[in-house]
C-alpha positions as CSV (number, residue, x, y, z in Angstrom):
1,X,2.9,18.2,19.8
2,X,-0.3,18.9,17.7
3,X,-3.5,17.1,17.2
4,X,-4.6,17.0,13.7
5,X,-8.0,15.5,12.8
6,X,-10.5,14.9,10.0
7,X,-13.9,16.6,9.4
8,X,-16.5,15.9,7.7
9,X,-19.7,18.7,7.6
10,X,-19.2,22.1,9.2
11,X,-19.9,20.7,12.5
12,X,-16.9,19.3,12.5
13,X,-15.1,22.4,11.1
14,X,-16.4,24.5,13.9
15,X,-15.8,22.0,16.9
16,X,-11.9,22.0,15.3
17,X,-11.9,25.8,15.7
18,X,-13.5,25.9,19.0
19,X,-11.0,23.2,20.7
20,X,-8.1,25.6,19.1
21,X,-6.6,22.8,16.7
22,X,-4.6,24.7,13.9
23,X,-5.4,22.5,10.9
24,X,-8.0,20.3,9.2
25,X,-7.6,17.1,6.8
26,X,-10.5,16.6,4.3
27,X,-11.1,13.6,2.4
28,X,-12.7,13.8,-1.0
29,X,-15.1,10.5,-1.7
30,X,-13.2,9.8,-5.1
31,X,-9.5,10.4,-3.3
32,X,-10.0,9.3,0.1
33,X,-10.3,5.7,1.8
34,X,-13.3,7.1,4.1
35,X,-14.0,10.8,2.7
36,X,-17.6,11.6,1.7
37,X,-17.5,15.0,0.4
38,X,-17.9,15.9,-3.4
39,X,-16.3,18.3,-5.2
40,X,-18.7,21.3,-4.0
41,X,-18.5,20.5,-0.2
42,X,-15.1,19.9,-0.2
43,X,-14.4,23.7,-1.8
44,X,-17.0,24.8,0.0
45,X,-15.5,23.6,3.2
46,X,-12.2,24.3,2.1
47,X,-13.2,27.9,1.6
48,X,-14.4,27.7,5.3
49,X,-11.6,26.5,6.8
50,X,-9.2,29.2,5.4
51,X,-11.9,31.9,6.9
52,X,-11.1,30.0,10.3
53,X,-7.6,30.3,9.7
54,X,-7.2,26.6,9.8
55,X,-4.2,24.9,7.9
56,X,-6.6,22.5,5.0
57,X,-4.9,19.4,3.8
58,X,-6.0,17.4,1.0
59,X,-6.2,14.1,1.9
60,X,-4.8,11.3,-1.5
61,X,-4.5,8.1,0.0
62,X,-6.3,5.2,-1.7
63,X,-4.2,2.9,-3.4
64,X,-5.0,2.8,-7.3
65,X,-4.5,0.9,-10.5
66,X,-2.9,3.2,-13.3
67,X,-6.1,4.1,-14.9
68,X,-7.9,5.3,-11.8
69,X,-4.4,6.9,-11.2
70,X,-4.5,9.2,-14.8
71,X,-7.9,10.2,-14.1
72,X,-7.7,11.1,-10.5
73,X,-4.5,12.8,-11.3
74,X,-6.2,15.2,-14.2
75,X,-9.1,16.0,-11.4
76,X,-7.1,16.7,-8.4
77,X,-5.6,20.0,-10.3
78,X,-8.6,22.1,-9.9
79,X,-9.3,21.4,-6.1
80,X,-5.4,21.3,-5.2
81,X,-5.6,25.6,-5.5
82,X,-8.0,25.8,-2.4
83,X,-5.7,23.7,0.0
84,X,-2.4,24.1,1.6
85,X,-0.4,20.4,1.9
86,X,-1.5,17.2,-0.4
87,X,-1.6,14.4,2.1
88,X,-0.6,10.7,0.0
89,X,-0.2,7.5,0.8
90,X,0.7,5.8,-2.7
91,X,4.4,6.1,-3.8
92,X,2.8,7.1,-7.7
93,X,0.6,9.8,-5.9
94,X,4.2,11.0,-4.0
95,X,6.0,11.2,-7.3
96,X,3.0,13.2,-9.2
97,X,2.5,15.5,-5.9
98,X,6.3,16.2,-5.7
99,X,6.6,16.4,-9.8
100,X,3.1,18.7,-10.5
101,X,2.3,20.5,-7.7
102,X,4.4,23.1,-5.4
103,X,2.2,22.1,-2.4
104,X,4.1,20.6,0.8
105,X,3.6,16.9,0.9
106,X,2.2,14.7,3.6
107,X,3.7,10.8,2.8
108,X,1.6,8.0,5.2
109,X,4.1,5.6,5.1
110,X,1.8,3.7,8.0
111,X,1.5,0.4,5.7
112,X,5.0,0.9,3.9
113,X,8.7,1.5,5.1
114,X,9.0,0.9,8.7
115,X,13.1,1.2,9.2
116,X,14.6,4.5,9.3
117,X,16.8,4.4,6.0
118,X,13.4,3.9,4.0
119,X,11.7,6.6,5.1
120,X,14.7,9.0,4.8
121,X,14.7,8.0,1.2
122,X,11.1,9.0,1.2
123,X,12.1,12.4,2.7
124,X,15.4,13.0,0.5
125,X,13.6,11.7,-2.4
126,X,11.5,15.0,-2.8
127,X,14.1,17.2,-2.3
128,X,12.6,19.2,0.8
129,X,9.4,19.1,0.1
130,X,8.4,16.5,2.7
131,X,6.3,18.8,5.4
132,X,5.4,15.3,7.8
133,X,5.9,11.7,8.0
134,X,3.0,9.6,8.9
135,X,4.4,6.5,10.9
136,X,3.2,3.2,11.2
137,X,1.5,2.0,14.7
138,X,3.5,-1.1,14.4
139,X,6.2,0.5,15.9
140,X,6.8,0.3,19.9
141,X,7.7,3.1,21.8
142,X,11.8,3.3,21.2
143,X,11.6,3.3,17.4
144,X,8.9,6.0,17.5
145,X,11.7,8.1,19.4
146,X,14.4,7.3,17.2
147,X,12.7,8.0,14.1
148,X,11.4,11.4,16.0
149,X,14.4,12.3,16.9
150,X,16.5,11.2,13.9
151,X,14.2,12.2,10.9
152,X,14.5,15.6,9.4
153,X,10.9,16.5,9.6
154,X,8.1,16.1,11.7
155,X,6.6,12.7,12.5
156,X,2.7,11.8,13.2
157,X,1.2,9.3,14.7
158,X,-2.4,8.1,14.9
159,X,-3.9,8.2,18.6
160,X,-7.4,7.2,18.2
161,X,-9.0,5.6,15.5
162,X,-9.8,2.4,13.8
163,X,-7.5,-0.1,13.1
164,X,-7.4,-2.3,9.6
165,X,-6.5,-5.4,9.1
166,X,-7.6,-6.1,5.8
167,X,-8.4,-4.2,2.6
168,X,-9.4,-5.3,-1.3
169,X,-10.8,-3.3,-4.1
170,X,-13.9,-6.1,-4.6
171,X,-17.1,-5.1,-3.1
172,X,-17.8,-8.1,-1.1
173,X,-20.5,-6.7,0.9
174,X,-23.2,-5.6,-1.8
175,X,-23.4,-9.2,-3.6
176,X,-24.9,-10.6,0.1
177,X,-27.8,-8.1,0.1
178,X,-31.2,-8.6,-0.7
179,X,-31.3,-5.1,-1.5
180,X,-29.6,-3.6,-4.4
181,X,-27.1,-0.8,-3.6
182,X,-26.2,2.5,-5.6
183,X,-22.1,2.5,-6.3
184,X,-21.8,5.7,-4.1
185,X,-23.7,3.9,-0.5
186,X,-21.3,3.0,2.0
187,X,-22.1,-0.6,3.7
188,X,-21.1,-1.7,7.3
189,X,-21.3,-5.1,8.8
190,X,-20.2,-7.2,11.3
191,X,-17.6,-10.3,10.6
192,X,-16.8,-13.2,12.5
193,X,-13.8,-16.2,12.4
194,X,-14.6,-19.8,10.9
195,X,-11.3,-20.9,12.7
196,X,-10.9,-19.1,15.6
197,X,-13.7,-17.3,18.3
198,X,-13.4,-13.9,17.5
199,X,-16.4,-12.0,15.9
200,X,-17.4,-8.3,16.0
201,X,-14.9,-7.5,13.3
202,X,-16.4,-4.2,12.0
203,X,-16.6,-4.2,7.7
204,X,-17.0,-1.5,5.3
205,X,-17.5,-1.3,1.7
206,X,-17.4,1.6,-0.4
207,X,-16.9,3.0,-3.8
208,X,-13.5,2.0,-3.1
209,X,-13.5,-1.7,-1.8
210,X,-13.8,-3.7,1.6
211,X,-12.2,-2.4,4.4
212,X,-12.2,-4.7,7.6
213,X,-10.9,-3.6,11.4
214,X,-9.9,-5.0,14.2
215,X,-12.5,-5.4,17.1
216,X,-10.6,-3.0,19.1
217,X,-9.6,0.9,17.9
218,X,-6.4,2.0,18.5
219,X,-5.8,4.7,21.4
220,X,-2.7,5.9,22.7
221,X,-4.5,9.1,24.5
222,X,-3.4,8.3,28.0
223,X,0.4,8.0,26.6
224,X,0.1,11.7,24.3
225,X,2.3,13.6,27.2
226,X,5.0,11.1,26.9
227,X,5.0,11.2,23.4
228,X,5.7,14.3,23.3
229,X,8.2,14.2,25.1
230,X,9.8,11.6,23.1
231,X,9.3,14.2,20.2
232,X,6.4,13.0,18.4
233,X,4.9,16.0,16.2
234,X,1.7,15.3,15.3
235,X,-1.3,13.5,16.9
236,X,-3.7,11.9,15.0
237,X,-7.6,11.8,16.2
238,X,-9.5,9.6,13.6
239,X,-13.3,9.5,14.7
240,X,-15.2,9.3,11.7
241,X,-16.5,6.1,12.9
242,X,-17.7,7.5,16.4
243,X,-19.0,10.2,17.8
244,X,-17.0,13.4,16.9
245,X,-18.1,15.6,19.7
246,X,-15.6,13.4,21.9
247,X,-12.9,15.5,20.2
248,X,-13.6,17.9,23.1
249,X,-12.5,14.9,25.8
250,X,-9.8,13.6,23.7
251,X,-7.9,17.4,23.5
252,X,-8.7,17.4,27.6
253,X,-7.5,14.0,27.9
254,X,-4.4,14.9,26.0
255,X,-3.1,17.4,27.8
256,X,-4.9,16.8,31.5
257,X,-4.6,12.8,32.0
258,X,-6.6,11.6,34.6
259,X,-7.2,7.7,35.3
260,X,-10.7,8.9,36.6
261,X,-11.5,11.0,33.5
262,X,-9.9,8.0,30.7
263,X,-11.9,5.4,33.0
264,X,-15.2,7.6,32.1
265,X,-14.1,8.2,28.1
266,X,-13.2,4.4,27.7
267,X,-16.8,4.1,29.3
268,X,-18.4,6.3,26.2
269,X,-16.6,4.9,23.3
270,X,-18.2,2.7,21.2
271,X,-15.2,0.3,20.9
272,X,-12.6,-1.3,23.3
273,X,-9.7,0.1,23.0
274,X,-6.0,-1.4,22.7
275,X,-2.2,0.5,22.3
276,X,-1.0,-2.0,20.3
277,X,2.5,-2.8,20.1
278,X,3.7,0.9,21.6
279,X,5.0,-0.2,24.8
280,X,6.5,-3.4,23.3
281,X,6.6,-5.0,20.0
282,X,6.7,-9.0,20.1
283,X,5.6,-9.7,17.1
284,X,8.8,-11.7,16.7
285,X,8.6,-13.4,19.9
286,X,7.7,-17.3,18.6
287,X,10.4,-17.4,16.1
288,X,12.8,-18.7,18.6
289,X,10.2,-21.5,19.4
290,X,9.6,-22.2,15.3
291,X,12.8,-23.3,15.1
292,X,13.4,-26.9,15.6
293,X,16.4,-27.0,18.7
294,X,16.8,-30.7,16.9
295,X,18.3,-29.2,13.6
296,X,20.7,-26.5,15.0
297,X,23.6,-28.0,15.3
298,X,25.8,-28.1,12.1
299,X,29.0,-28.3,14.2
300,X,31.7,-31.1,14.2
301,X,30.9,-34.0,12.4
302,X,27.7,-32.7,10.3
303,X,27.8,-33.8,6.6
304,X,24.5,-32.4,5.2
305,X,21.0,-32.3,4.8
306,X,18.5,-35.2,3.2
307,X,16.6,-33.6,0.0
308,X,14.8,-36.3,-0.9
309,X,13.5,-39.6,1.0
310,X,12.1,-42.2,-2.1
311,X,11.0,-45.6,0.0
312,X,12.7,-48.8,-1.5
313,X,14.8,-46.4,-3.2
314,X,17.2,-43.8,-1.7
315,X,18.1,-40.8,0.0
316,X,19.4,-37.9,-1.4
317,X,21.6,-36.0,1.0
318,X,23.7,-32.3,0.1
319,X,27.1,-32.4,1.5
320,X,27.2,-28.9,3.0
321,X,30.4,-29.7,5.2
322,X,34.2,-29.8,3.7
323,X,35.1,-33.3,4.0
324,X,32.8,-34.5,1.5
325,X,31.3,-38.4,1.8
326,X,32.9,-41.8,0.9
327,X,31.5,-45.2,0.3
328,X,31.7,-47.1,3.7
329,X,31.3,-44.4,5.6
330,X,29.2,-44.8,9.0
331,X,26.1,-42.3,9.6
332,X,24.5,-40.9,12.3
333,X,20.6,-39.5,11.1
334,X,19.0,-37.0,13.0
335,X,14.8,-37.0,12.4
336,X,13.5,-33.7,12.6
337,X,11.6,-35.2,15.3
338,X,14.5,-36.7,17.4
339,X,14.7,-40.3,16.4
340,X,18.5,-41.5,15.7
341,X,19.1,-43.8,12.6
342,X,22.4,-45.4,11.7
343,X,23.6,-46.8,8.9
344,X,26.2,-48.0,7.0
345,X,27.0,-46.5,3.2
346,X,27.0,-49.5,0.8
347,X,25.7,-47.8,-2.3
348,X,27.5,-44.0,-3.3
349,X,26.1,-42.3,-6.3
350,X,26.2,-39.3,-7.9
351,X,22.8,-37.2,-9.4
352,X,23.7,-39.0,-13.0
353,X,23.3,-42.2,-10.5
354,X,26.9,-43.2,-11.5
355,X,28.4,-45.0,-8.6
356,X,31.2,-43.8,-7.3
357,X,33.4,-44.2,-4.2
358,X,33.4,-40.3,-3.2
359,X,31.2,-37.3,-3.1
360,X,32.6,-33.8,-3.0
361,X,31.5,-30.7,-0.5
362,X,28.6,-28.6,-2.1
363,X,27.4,-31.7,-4.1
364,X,24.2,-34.1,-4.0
365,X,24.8,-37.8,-2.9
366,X,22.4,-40.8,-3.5
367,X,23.0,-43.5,-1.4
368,X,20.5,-46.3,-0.4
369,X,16.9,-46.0,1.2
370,X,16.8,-46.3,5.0
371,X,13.2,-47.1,6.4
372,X,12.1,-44.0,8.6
373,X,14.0,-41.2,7.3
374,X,12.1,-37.7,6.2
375,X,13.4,-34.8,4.1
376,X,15.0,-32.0,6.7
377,X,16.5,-35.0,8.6
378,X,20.4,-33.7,9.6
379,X,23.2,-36.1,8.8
380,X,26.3,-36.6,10.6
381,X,29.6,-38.9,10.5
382,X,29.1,-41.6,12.9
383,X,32.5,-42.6,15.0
């Protein structure tokens, strides 16, 4: 397994090279979510890298409208020459990469496909081209294996960084401030909950919207040995919101955990940290309790389900079951909140409100109003 990482001056370039990392991603401020470098830094680093002999990726992964797209598209020709993959993260950006360029392409499918046959498509789509995956953290720990072990190319996955929860192309940062400022200024800030207690919700906005992150970055540091043993590739380290000299700790960390030494980075970190849903994801865990245990049984004598409740006027029930409903036949009502109601039919009619003596399966029935009774309530035959 290999750490990748970002880098953003020279500083960062050289503390790459010293900790022996093999490659380098570099973000472009009109291309990339967080990248600050302009066209003659970028090359300029770009050129440095390739002295290193550092592997330099081009980092593509805002998401765009189709204007911003042709433009960006009609730029990216000129600085694609000095770089060895383009890394994307918009399907349009895949498609242009794998349809103008000859460069290996990096797809971040982090906030698309999750399941296995989606990112294959991904992979087949550009016909061998793909030269890594990025994965989502979303994913516990027996997906990321399967998808390591089943996917034709080489999988990454971020192990420190921020986490973000929210993203829009307005600038709702700038329109607070006293101050006026220029489109190319990045502005941090702090959010906070109206509904719930949690604050310290850390907000950017840039030149390409508002980003905000979860209190807490992501780390999976103290789990990078089993990872790669579960096949992982490729091992993110995102700190372009801390301190980049801890690169040195997290390569150590890495590949000599100690609870003594993770103890002292945690320490040092600016934020806490979490691992998300690796070891388990129950994200899914309340559905079971969403469901109302009232409403589950359709078994036996079920007839249907009341559509419409109009007091003083009727009920309109869907005959789900095969038997279909009769005039004079005894219910049983089940409110979705337990109460029982019983009643006999006295009034039948159909939607054109055409009385009749029987409704068929799969139809609407009207019959009369009965005090009490909400839409969702379950209706059986009474014995």
């Amino acid at each position: 397994m290999k750490l990748t990482t970002f880098a953003q001056n020279l500083n960062d370039l050289n503390l790459i090279k010293d900790q022996g990392l093999g490659e380098v991603i570099l973000g472009h401020q009109n291309f990339s979510r967080f990248g600050k470098l302009d066209n003659d830094s970028l090359l300029s680093l770009a050129k440095r890298a390739k002295e290193m002999d550092l592997k330099v990726i081009f980092e593509w992964d805002i998401l765009m409208t189709e204007n911003t797209f042709m433009k960006l598209a009609a730029d990216i020709l000129p600085l694609l020459n000095s770089f060895d993959s383009l890394r994307v993260q918009d399907p349009g950006a895949l498609e242009w990469g794998f349809k103008n360029t000859n460069k290996p392409l990096q797809f971040i499918a982090e906030n698309g496909n999750h399941n296995l046959p989606g990112l294959q498509g991904w992979i087949d789509h550009v016909q061998g081209r793909m030269e890594r995956i990025v994965l989502s953290i979303e994913l516990p720990k027996n997906k990321i294996e399967e998808y390591c072990q089943r996917l034709n190319v080489p999988c990454e996955l971020l192990g420190i960084g921020r986490i973000l929860l929210f993203y829009t192309p307005r600038q709702l940062l700038s329109p607070l401030a006293e101050d006026k400022f220029s489109f190319n200024q990045e502005i941090s800030a702090v959010g906070e909950s109206e509904e719930s207690p949690h604050k310290g919700f850390p907000i950017v906005e840039n030149r390409h919207g508002t980003f905000m992150f979860h209190i807490k970055d992501f780390c999976l540091v103290d789990y990078a040995q089993e990872l790669k043993g579960l096949g992982l590739g490729y091992f993110r380290v995102d700190l372009r919101f801390s301190e980049f000299s801890q690169l040195k700790e997290v390569k150590d960390l890495s590949e000599n955990f100690t609870e003594t030494s993770f103890e002292a980075f945690k320490e040092k970190y600016p934020q806490d940290l979490m691992r998300g849903f690796y070891l388990v994801n129950k994200t899914d865990v309340l559905f079971p309790k969403l469901k109302n245990h009232r409403l589950q049984n359709r078994e036996g004598d079920y007839v249907g389900e009341v559509l419409e409740a109009e007091k003083g006027s009727h009920l309109a029930i869907f005959v789900s079951n095969t038997k279909g409903l009769r005039k004079s036949d005894k219910l049983k009502i089940v409110h979705p909140k337990g109460e029982v109601f019983e009643l006999l039919i006295y009034s039948l009619r159909n939607l054109n409100l055409e009385e009749v003596d029987y409704i068929e399966p799969q139809k609407t029935a009207v019959i009369q109003y009965l005090g009490g009774v909400w839409v969702k309530s379950h209706v059986f035959y009474r014995n």
